[in-house]
N, C-alpha and C positions, 0 to 999 in steps of 0.2 A: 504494500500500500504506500501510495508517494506521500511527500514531505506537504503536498497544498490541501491535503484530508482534511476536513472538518475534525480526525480524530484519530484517536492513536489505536489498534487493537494490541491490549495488554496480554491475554492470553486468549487461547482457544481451546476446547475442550469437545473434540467430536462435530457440534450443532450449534455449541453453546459459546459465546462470542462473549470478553469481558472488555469493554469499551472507554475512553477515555475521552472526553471533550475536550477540546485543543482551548484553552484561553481566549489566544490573542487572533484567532484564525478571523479574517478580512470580513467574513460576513458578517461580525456581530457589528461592525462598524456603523452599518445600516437598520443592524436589525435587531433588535434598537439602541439609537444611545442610550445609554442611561440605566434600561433595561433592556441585556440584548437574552433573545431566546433564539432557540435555533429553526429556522423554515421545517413547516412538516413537511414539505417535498423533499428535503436536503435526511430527513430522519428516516422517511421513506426511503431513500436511495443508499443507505446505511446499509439497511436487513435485504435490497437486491445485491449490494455490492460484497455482502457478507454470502449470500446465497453463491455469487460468483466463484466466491472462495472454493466453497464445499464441492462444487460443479467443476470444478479447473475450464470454466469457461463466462464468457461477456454474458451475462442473462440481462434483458429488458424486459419489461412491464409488458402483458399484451391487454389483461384486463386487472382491473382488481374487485374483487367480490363484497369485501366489508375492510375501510378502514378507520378507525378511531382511535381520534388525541387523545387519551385522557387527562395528562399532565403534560406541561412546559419540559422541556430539555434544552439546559442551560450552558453555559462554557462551563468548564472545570468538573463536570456533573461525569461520575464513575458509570457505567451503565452497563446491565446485565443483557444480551440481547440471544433468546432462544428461537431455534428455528425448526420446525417442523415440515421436511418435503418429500412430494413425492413424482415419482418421474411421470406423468403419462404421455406417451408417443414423444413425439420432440420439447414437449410442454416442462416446466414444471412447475406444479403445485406449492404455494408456499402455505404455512401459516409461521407467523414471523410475531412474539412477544417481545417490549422494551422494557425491562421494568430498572429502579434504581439497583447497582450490583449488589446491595448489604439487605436488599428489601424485597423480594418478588412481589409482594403486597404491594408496591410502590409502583402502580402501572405508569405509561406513561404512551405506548402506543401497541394495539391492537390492530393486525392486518391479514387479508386474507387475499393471496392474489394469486396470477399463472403470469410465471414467467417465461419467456425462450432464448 
């Protein structure tokens, strides 16, 4: 994963991604001063780009089924992100949980999509 990530991945475990939020990374600049939180396309692109990982391949979005915010994802914010998939034909299945790393109780986003 390159140095312009939104985030660092600290460890990997199988499915299960321990995550890092970069500080000073350019997008909080915008988004927002003062109080920056992270784009939920950019958090979305997190659990494809993690999916990419476990695949040894580019996966994109073709639809997505159910997703929901439930909490803010902030800089400096540790984050647990599990991933549930499954292949069908060239497709694949995700369902993709973010929760804080110390809290699974600590949601933060909820998705359910086919990638290719």
């Amino acid at each position: 994963m390159n140095d312009n990530k939104l985030y660092d991945v600290l460890a990997q475990d199988g499915s299960s991604f321990l995550l890092k939020m970069k500080d000073e990374h350019v997008v909080y600049q915008g988004h927002f001063p003062g109080q920056p939180i992270t784009p939920g396309v950019l958090t979305m692109q997190m659990a494809r780009d993690c999916a990419s990982v476990l695949f040894n391949r580019t996966l994109h979005y073709i639809s997505v089924k159910n997703c929901r915010f439930v909490a803010m994802v902030r800089p400096g914010d540790r984050l647990r992100l599990n991933l549930q998939t499954e292949t069908v034909g060239e497709s694949v299945v995700m369902k993709a949980v973010l929760s804080a790393s110390d809290n699974e109780e600590d949601l933060r986003l909820q998705l359910e999509a086919e990638l290719q």
